[in-house]
C-alpha positions in Angstrom: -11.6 9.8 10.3 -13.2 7.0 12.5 -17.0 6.1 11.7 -18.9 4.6 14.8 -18.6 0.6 13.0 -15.2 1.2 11.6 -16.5 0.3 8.4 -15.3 2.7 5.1 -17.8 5.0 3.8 -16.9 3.8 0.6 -15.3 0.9 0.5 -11.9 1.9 -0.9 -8.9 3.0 0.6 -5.5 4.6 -1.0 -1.9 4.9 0.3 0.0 8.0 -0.8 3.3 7.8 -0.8 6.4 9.7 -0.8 10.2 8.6 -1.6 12.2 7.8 1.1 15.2 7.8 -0.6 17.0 11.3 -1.0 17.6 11.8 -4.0 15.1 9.8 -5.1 15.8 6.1 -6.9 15.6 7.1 -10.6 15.0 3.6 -11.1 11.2 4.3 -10.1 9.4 5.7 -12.6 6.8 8.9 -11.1 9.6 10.6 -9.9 8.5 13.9 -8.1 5.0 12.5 -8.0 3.6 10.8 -4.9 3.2 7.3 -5.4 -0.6 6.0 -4.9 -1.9 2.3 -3.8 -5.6 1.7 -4.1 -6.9 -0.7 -2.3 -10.8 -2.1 -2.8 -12.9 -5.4 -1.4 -14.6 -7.0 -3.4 -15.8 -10.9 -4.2 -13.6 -13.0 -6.5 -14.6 -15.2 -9.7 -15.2 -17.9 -7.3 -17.0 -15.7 -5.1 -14.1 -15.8 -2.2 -14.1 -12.4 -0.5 -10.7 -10.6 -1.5 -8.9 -7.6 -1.9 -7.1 -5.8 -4.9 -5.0 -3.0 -5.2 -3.7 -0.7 -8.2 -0.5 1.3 -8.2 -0.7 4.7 -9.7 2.8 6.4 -10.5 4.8 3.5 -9.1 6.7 2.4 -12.1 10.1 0.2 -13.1 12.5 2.0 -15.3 14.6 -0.4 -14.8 14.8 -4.4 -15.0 11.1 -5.5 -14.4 12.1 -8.4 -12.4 13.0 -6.1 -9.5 11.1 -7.9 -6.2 9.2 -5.3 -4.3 7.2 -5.6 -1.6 4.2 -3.6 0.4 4.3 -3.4 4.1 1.2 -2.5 6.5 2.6 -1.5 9.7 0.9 -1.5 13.0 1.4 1.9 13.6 0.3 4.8 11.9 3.7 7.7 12.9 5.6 7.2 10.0 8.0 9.9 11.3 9.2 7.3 13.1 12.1 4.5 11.7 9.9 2.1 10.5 11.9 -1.6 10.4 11.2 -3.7 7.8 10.0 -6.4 10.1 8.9 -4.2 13.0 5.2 -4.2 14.0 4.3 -5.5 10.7 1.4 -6.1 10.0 0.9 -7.1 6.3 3.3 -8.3 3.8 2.9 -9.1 0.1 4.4 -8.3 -2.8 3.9 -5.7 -5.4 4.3 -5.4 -9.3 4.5 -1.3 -9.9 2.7 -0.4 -13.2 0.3 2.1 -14.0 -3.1 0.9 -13.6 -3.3 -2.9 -13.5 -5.1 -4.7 -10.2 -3.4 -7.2 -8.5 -5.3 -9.5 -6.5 -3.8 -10.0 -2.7 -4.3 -13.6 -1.3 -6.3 -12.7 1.5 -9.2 -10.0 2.3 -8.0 -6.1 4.1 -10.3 -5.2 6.2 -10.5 -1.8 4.8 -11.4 -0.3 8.4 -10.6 1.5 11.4 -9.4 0.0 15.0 -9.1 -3.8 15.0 -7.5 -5.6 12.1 -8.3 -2.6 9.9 -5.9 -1.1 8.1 -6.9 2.7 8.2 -4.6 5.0 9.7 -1.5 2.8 9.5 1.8 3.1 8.3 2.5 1.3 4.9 6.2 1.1 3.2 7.4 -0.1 -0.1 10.5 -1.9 -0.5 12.5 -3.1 -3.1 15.3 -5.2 -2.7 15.3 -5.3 1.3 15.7 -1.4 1.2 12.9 0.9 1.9 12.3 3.7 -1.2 8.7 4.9 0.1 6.3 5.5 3.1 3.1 6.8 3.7 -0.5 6.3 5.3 -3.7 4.5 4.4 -6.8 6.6 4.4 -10.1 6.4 3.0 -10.5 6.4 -0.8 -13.6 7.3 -2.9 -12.9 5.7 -6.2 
């Protein structure tokens, strides 16, 4: 997984994710599919340096003015209890759909070691209560 820069081979990475919640919250649309967050750099209209991200099978079957919210954790374990607020990293919110990019406010570095953000732990929540967890890896898309 590591390259000798820490740099992505191709500058993407995705988070697959799996419910937290047993059963799972049929309020999330995908259920029994992973849930998948795509992350890319990439220069903005104004040519600021910035990152996006996409959420595949992540959607609201109920009221669309749910608040979630994407967490990068500092450690990768996720078998561990991951706090909402412990050894975060990265927090920002989320709109689930099917496809559209959102644009984040600041730039990933879509790396290892460092600030990067391969290897880590990432959760979503929704509402203050977690409902998925996973890991960013490298994506190819």
């Amino acid at each position: 997984m590591c390259n000798d820069d820490g740099s992505s081979p191709a500058g993407h990475a995705i988070a697959v994710l799996h419910h937290s919640m047993s059963p799972p919250d049929q309020a999330l649309g995908g259920i029994g599919l992973p849930w998948k967050i795509l992350f890319s750099n990439y220069i903005g209209p104004n040519y600021e340096p910035t990152t996006k991200l996409q959420c595949q099978n992540l959607t609201v079957v109920s009221s669309p003015h749910t608040h979630y919210e994407l967490q990068i954790h500092h450690q990768g374990d996720i078998s561990d209890v991951l706090d909402e607020c412990d050894t975060m990293l990265f927090r920002f919110p989320v709109q689930p759909g099917n496809g559209e990019w959102q644009i984040l406010d600041q730039r990933l570095d879509l790396g290892v070691g460092g600030a990067g953000v391969i290897g880590r732990g990432v959760t979503v929540w929704r509402e203050g209560r977690e409902v998925g967890r996973g890991v960013l890896g490298w994506g190819n898309q």
